[in-house]
PANU-35440 format. One record per atom (N, C-alpha, C): residue number from 0; residue in three letters; atom name; x negated, y negated, z. Coordinates in pm, whole numbers, plus 32768, in hexadecimal, padded with zeros to 4 digits. Each point is the difference from the previous one (the first is absolute). Layout:
% PANU-35440
<rec k="NUM" r="ALA" a="CA" east="X" north="Y" up="Z"/>
...
END
This chain:
% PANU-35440
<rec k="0" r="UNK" a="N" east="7FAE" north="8078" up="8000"/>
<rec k="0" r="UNK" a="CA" east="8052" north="7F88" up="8000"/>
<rec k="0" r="UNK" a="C" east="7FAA" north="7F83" up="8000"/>
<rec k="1" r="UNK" a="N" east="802E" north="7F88" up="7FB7"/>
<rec k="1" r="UNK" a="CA" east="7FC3" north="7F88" up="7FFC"/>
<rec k="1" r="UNK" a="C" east="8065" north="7FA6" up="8027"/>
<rec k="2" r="UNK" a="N" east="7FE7" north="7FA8" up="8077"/>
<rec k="2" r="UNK" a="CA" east="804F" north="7FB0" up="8012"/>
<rec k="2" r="UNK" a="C" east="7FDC" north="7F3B" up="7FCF"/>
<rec k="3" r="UNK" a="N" east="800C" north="7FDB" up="7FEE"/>
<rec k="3" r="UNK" a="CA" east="8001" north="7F58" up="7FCD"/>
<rec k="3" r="UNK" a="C" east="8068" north="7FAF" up="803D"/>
<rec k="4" r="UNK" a="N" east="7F84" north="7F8C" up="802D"/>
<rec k="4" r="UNK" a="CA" east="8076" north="7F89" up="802D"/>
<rec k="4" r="UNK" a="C" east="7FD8" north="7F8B" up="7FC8"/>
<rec k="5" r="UNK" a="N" east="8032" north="7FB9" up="8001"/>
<rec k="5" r="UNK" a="CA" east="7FF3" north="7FA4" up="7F90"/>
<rec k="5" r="UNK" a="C" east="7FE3" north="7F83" up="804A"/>
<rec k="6" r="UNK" a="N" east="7FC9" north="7F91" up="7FBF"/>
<rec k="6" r="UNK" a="CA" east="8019" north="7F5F" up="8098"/>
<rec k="6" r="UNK" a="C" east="7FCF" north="7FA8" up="7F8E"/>
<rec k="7" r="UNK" a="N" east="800F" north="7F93" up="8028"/>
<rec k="7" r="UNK" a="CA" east="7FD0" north="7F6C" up="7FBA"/>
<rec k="7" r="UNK" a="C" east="8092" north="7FC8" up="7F7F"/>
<rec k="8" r="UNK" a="N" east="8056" north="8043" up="8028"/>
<rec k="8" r="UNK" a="CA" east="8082" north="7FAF" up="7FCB"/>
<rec k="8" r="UNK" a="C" east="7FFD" north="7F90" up="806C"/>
<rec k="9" r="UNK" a="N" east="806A" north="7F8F" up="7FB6"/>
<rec k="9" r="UNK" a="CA" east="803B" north="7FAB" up="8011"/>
<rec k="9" r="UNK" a="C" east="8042" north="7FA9" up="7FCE"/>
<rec k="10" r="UNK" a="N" east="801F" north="7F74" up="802C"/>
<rec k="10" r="UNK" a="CA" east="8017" north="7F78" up="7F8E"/>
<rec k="10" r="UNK" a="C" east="7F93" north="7FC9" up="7FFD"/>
<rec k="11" r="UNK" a="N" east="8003" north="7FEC" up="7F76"/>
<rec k="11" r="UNK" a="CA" east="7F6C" north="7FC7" up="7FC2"/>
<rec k="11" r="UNK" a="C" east="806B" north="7F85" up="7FAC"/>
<rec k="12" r="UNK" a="N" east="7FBB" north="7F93" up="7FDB"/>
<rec k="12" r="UNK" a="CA" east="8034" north="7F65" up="7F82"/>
<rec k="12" r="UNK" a="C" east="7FEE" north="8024" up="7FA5"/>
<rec k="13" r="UNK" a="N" east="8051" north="7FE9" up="7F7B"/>
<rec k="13" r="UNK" a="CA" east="7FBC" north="8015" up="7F76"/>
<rec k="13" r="UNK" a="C" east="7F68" north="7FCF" up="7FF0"/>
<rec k="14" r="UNK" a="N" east="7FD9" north="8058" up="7FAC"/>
<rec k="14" r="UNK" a="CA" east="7F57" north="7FB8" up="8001"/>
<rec k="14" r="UNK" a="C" east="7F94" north="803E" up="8061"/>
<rec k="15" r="UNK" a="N" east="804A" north="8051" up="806E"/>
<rec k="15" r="UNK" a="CA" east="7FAA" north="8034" up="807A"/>
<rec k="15" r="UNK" a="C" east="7FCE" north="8064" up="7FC5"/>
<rec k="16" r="UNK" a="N" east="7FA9" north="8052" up="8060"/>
<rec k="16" r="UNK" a="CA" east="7FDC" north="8084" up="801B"/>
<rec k="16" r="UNK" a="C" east="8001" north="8053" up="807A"/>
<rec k="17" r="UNK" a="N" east="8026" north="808C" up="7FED"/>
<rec k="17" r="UNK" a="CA" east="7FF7" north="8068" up="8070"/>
<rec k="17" r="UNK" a="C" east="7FBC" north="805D" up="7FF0"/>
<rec k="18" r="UNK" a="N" east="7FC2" north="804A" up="807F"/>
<rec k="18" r="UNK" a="CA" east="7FB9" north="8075" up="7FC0"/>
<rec k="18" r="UNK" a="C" east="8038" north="8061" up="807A"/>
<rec k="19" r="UNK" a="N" east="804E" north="805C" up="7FA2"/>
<rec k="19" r="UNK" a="CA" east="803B" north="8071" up="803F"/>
<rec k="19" r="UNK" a="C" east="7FBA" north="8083" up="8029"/>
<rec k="20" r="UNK" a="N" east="7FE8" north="802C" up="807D"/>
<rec k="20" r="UNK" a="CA" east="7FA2" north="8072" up="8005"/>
<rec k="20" r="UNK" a="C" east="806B" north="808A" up="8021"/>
<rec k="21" r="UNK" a="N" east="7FC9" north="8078" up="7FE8"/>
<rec k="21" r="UNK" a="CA" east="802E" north="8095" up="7FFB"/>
<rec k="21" r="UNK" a="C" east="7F98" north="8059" up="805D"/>
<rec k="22" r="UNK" a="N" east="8016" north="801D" up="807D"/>
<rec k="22" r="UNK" a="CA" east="7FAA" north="805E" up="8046"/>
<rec k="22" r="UNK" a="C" east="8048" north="8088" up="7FFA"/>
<rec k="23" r="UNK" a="N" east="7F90" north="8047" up="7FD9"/>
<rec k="23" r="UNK" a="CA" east="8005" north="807F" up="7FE6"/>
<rec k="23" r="UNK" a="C" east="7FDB" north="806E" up="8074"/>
<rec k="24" r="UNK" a="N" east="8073" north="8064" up="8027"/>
<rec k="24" r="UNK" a="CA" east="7FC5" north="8075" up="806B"/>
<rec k="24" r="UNK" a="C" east="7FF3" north="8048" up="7FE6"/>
<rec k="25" r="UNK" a="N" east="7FE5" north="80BA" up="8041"/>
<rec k="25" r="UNK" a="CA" east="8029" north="8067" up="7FED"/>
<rec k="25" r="UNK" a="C" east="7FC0" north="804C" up="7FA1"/>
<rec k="26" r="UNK" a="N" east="801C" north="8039" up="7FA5"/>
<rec k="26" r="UNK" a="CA" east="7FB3" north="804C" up="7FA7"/>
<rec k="26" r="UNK" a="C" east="7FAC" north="7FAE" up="7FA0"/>
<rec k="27" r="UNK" a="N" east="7FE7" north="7F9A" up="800D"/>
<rec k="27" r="UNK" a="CA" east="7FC6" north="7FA8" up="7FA5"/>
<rec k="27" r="UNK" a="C" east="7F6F" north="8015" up="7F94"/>
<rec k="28" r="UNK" a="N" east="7FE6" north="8079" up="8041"/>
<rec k="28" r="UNK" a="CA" east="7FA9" north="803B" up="7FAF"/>
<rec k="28" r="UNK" a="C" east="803C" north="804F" up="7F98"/>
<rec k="29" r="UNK" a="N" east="803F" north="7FE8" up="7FB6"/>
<rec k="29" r="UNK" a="CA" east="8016" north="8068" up="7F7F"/>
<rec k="29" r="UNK" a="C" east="8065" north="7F88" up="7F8D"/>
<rec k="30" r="UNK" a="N" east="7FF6" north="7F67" up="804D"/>
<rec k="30" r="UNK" a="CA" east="8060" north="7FA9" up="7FC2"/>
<rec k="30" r="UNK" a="C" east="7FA2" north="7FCA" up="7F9E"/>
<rec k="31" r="UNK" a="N" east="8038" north="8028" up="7F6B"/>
<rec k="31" r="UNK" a="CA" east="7FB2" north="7FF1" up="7F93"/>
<rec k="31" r="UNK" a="C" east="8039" north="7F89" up="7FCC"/>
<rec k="32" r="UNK" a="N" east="805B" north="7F9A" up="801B"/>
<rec k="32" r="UNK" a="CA" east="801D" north="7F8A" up="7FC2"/>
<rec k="32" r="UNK" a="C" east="8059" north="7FB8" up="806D"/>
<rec k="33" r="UNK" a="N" east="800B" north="7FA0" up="7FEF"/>
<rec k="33" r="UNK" a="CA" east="8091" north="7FB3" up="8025"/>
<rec k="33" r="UNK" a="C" east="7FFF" north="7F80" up="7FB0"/>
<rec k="34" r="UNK" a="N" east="8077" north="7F97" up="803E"/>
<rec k="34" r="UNK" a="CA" east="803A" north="7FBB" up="7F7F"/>
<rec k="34" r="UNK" a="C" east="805C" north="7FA8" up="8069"/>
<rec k="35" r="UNK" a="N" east="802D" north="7FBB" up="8004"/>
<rec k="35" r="UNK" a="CA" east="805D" north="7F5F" up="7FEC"/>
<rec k="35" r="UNK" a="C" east="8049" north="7FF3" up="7F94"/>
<rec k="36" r="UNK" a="N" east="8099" north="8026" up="8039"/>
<rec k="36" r="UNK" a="CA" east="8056" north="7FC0" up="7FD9"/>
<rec k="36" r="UNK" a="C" east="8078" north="7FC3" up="8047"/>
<rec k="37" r="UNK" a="N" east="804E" north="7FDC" up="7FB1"/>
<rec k="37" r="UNK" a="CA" east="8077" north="7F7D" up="8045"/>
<rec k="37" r="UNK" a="C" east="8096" north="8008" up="7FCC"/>
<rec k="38" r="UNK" a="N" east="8066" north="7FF4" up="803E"/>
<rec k="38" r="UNK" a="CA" east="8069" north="8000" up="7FCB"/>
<rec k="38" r="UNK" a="C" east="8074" north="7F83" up="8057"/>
<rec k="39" r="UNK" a="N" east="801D" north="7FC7" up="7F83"/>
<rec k="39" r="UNK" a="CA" east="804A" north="7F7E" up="800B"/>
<rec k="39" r="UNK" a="C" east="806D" north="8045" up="8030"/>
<rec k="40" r="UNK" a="N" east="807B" north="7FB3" up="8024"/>
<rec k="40" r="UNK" a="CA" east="8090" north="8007" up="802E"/>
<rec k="40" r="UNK" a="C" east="803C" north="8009" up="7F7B"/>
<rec k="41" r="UNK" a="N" east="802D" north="808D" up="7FD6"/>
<rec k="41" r="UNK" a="CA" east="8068" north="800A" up="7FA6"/>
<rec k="41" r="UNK" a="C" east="7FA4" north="8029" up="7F6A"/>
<rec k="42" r="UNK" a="N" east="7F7C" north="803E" up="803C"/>
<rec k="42" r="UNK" a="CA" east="7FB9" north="800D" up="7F76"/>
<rec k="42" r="UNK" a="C" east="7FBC" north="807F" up="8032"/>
<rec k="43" r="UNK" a="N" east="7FCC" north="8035" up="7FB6"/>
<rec k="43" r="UNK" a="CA" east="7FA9" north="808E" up="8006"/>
<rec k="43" r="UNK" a="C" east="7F6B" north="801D" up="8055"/>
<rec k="44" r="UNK" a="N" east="7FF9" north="802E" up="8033"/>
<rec k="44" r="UNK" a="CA" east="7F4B" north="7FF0" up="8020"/>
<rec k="44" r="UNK" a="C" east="7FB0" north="7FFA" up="7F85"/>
<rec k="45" r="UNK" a="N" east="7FA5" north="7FAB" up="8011"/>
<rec k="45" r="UNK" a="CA" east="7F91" north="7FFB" up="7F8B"/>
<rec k="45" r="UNK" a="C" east="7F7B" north="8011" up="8049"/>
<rec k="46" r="UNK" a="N" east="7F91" north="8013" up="7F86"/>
<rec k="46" r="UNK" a="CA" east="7F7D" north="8033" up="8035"/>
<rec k="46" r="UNK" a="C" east="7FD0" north="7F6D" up="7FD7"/>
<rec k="47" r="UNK" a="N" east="7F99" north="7FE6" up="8095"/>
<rec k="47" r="UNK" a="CA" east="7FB0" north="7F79" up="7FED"/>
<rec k="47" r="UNK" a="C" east="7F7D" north="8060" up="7FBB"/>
<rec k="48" r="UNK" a="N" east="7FB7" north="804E" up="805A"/>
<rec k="48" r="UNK" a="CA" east="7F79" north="8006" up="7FD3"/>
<rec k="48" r="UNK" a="C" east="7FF2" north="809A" up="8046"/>
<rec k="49" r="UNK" a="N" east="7F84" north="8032" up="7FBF"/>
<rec k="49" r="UNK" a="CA" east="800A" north="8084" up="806C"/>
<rec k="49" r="UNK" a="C" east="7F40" north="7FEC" up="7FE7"/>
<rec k="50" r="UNK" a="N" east="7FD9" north="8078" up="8070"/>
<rec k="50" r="UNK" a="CA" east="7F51" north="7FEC" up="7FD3"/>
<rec k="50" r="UNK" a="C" east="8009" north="809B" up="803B"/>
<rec k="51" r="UNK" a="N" east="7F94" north="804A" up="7FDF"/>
<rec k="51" r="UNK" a="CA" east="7FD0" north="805E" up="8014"/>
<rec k="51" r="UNK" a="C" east="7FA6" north="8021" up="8059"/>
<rec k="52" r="UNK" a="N" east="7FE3" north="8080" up="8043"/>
<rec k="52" r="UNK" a="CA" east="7F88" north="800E" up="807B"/>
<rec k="52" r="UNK" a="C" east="7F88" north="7FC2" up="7FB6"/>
<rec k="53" r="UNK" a="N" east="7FD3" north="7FE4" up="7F8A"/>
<rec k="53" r="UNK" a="CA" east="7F9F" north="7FE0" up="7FA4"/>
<rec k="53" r="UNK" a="C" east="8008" north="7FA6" up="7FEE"/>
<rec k="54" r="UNK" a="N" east="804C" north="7FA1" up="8047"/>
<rec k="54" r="UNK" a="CA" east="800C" north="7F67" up="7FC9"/>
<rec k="54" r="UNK" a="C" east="8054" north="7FFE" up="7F80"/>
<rec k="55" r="UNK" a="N" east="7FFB" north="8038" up="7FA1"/>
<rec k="55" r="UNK" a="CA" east="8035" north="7FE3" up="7F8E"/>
<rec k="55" r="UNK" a="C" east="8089" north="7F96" up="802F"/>
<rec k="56" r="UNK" a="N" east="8018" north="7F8C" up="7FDA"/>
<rec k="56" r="UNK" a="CA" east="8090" north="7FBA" up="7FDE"/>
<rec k="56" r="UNK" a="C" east="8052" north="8016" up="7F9F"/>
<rec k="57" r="UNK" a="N" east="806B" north="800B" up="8007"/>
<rec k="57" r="UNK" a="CA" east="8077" north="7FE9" up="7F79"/>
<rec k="57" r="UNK" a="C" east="804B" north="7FAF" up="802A"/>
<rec k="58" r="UNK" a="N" east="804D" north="7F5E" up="7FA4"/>
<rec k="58" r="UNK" a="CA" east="8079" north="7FA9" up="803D"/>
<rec k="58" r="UNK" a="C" east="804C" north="8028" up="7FA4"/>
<rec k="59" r="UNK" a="N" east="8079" north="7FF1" up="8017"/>
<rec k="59" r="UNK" a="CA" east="806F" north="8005" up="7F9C"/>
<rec k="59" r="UNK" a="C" east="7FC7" north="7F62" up="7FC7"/>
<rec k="60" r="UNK" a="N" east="8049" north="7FC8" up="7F77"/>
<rec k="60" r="UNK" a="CA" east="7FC7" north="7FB5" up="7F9E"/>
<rec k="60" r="UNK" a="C" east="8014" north="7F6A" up="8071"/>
<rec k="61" r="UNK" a="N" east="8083" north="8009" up="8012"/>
<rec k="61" r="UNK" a="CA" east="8036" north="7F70" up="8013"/>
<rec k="61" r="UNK" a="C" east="7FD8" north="7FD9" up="80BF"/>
<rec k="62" r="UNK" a="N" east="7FAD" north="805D" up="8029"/>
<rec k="62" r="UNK" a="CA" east="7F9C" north="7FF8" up="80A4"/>
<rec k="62" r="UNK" a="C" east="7FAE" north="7FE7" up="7FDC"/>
<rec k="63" r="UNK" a="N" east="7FB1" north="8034" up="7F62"/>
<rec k="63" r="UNK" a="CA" east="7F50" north="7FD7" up="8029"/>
<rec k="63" r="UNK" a="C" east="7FEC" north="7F6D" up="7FEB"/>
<rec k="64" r="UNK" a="N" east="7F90" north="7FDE" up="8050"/>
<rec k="64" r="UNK" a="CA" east="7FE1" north="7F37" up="801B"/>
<rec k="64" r="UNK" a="C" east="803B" north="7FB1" up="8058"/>
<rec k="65" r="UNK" a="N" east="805E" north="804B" up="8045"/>
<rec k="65" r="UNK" a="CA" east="8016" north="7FB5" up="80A6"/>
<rec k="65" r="UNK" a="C" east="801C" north="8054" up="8065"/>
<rec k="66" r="UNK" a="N" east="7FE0" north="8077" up="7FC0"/>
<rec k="66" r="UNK" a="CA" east="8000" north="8091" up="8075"/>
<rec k="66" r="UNK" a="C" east="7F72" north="8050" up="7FFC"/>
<rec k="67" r="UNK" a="N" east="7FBC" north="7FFC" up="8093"/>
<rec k="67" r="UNK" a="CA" east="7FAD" north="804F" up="7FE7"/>
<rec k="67" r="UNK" a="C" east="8004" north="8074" up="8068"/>
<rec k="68" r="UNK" a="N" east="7FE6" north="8076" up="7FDE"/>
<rec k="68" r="UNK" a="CA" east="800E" north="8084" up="8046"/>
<rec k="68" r="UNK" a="C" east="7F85" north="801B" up="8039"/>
<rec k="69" r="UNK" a="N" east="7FAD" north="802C" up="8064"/>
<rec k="69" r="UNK" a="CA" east="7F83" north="801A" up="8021"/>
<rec k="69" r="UNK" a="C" east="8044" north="8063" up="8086"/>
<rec k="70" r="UNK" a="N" east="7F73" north="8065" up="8066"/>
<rec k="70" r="UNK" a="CA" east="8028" north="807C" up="803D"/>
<rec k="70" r="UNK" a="C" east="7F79" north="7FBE" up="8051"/>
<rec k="71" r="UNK" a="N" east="801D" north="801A" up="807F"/>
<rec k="71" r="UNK" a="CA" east="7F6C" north="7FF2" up="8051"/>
<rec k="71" r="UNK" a="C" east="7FEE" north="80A3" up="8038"/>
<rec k="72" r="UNK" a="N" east="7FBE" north="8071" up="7FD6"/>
<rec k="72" r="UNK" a="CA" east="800A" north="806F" up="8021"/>
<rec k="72" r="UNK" a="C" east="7FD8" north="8029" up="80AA"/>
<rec k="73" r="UNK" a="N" east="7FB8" north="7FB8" up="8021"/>
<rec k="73" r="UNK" a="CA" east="7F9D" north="7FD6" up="805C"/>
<rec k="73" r="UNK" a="C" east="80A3" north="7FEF" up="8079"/>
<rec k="74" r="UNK" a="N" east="806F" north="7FCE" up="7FE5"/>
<rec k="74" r="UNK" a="CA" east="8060" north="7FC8" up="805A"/>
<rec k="74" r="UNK" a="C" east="8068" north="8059" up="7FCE"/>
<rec k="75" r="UNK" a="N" east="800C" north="8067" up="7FA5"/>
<rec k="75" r="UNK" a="CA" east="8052" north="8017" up="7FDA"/>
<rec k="75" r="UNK" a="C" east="8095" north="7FA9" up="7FC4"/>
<rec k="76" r="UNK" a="N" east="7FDD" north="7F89" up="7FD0"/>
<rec k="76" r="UNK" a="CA" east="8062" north="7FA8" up="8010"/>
<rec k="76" r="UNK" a="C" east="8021" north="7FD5" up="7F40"/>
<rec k="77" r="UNK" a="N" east="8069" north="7FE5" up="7FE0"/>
<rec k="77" r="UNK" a="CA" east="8022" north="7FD8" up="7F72"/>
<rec k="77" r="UNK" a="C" east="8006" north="7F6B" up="7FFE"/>
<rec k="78" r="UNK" a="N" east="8011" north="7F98" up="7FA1"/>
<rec k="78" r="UNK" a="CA" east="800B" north="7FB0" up="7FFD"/>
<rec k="78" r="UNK" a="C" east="802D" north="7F9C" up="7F73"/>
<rec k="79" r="UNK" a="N" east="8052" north="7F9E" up="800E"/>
<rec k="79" r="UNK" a="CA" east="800F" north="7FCB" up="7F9D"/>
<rec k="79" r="UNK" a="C" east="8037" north="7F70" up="8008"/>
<rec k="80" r="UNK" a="N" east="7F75" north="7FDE" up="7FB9"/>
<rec k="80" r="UNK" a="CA" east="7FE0" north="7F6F" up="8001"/>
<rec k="80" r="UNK" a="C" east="80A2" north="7F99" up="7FA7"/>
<rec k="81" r="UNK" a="N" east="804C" north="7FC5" up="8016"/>
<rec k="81" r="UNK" a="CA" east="8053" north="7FB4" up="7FD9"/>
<rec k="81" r="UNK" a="C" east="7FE8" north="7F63" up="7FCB"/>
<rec k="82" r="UNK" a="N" east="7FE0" north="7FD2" up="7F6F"/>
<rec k="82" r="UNK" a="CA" east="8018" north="7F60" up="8043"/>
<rec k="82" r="UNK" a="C" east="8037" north="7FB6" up="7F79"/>
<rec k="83" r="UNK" a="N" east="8015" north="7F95" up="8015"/>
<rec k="83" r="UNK" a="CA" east="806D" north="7FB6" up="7F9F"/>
<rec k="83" r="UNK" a="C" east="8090" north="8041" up="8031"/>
<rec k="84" r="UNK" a="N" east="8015" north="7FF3" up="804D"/>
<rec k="84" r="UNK" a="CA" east="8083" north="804D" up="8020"/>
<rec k="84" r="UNK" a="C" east="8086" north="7FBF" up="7FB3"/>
<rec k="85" r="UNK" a="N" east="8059" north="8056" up="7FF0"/>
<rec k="85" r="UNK" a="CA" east="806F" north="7F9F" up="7FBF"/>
<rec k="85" r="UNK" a="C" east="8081" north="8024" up="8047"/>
<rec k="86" r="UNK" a="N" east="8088" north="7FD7" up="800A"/>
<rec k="86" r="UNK" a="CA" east="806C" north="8031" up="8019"/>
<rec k="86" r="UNK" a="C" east="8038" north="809A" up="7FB0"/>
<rec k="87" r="UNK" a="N" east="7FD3" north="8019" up="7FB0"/>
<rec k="87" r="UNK" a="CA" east="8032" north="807D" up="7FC5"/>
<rec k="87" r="UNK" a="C" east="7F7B" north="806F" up="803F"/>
<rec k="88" r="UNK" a="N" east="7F8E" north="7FB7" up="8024"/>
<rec k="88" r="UNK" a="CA" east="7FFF" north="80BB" up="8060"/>
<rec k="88" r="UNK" a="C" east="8021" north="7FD3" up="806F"/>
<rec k="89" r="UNK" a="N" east="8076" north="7FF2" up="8040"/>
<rec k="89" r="UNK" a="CA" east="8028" north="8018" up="8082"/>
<rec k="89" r="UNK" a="C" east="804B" north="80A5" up="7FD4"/>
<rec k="90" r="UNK" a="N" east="7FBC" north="804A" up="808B"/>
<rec k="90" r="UNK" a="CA" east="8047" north="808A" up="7FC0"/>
<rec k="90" r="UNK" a="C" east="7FDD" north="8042" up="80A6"/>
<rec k="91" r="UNK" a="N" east="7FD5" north="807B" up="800E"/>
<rec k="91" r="UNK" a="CA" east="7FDB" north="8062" up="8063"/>
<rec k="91" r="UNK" a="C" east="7FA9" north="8032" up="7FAE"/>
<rec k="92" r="UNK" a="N" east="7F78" north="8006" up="8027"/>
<rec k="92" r="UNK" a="CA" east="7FAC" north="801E" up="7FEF"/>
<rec k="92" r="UNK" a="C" east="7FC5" north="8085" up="8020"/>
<rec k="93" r="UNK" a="N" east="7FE1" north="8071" up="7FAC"/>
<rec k="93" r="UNK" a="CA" east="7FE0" north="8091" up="8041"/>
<rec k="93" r="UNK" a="C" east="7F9E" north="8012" up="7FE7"/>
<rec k="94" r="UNK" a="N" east="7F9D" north="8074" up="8051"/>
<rec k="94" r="UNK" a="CA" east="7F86" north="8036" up="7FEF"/>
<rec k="94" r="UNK" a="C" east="8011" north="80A5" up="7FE9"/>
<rec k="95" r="UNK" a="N" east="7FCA" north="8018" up="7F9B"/>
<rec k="95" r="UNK" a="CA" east="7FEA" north="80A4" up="7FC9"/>
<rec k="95" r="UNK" a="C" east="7F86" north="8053" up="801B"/>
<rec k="96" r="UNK" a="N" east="8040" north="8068" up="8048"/>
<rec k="96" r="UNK" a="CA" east="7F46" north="8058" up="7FFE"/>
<rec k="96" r="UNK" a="C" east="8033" north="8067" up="7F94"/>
<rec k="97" r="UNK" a="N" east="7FB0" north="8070" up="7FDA"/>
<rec k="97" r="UNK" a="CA" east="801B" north="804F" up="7F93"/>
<rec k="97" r="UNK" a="C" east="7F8A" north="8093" up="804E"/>
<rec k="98" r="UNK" a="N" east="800E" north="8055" up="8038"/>
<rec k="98" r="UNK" a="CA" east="7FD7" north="8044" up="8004"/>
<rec k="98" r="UNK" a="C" east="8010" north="8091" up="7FBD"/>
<rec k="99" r="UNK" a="N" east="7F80" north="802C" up="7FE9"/>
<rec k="99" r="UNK" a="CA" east="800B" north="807D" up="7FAF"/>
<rec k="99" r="UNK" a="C" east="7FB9" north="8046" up="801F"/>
<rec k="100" r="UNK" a="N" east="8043" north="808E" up="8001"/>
<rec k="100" r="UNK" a="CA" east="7FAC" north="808F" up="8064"/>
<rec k="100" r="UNK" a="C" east="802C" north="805A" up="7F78"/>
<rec k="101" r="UNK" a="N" east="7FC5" north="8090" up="7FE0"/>
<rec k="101" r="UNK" a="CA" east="8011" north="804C" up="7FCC"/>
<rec k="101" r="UNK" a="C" east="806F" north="8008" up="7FE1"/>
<rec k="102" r="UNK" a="N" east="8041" north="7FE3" up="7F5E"/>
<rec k="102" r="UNK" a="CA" east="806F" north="804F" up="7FC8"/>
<rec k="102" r="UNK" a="C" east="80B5" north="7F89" up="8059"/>
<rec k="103" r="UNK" a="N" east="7F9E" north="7FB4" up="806A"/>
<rec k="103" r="UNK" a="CA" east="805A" north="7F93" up="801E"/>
<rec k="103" r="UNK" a="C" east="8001" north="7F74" up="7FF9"/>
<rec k="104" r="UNK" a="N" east="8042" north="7FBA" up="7FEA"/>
<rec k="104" r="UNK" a="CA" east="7FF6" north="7F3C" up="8003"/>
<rec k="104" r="UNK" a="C" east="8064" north="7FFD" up="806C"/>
<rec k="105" r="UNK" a="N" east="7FB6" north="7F76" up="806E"/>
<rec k="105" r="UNK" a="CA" east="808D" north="7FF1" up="804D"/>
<rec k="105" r="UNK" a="C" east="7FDE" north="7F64" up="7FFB"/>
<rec k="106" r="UNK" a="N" east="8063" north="7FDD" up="8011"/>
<rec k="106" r="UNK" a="CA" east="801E" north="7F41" up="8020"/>
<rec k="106" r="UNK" a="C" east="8019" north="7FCE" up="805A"/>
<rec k="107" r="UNK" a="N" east="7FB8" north="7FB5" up="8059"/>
<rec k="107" r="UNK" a="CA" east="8050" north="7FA0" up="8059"/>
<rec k="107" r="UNK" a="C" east="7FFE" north="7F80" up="7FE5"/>
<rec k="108" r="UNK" a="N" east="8098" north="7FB1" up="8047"/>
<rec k="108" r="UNK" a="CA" east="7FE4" north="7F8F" up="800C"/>
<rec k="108" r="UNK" a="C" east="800B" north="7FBF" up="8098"/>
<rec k="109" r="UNK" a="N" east="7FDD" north="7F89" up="7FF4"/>
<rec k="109" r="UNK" a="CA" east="7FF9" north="7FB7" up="808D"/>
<rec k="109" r="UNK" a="C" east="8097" north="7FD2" up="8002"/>
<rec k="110" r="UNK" a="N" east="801A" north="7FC5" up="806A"/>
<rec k="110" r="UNK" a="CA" east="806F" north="7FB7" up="800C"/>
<rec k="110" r="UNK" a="C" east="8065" north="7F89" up="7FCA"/>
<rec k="111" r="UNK" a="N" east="7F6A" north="7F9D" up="7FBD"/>
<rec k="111" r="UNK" a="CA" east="8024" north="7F9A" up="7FAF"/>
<rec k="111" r="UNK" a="C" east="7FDE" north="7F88" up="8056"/>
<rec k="112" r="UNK" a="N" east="7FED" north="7F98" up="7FBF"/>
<rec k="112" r="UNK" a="CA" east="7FCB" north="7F76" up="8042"/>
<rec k="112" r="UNK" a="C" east="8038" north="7F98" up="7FA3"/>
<rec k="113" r="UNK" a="N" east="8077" north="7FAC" up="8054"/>
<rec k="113" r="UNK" a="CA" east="801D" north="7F88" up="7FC6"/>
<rec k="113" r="UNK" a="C" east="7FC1" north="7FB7" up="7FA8"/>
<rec k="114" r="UNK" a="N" east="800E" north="7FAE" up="7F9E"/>
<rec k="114" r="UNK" a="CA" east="7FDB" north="7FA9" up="7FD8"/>
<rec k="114" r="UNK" a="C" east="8023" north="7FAB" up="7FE5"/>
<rec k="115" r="UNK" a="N" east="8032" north="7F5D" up="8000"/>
<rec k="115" r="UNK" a="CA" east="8050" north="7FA7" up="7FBC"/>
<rec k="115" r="UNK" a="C" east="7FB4" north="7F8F" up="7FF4"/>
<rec k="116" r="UNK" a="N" east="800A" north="7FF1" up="7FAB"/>
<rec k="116" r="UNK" a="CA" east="7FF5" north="7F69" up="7FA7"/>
<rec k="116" r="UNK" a="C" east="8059" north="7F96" up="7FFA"/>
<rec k="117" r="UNK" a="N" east="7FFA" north="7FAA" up="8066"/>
<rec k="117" r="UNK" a="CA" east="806A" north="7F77" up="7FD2"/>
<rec k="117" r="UNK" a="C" east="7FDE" north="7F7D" up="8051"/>
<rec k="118" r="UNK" a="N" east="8011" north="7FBE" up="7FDE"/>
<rec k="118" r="UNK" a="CA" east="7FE0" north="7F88" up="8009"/>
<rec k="118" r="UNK" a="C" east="805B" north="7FAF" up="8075"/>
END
């Protein structure tokens, strides 16, 4: 089991920045990726960014250049840098681990962390 909690939501002004962190427990040795994403009121979850135990990054198109994803392995902790903020990402913000053992994938997510944008 991997558990995640999420922190560094809040209200931020248009124009601000937040940086949302993801601490990671538990089996955390076999978690081969995780990822950030968000889901508005009345819209779907979407993927901000995901990175790999290797660092590797991927953003979805319309995140990369004011989202940055980085992992401090050392803290076990996820992270994702926010800035130019606008009123349309106000959403709930989630953190993804992705673990994989023989012949299985399992997923967790954290709880979710506010976010709003307004002025």
């Amino acid at each position: 089991q991997v558990q995640l909690v999420e922190s560094g939501g809040g209200l931020v002004q248009p124009g601000g920045s937040l940086r949302l962190s993801c601490a990671a427990s538990g089996s955390i040795f076999s978690i081969s990726a995780m990822g950030w994403y968000r889901q508005a009121p009345g819209k779907q979850r979407e993927l901000i960014a995901t990175i790999t135990s290797g660092g590797t990054t991927n953003y979805a198109d319309s995140m990369e250049g004011r989202f940055t994803i980085s992992r401090d392995n050392a803290k076990n902790t996820l992270y994702l840098q926010m800035n130019s903020l606008q009123p349309e990402d106000t959403a709930v913000y989630y953190c993804k681990a992705v673990r994989v053992r023989p012949g299985a994938r399992f997923e967790y997510w954290g709880q979710g962390t506010q976010v709003t944008v307004s002025s």
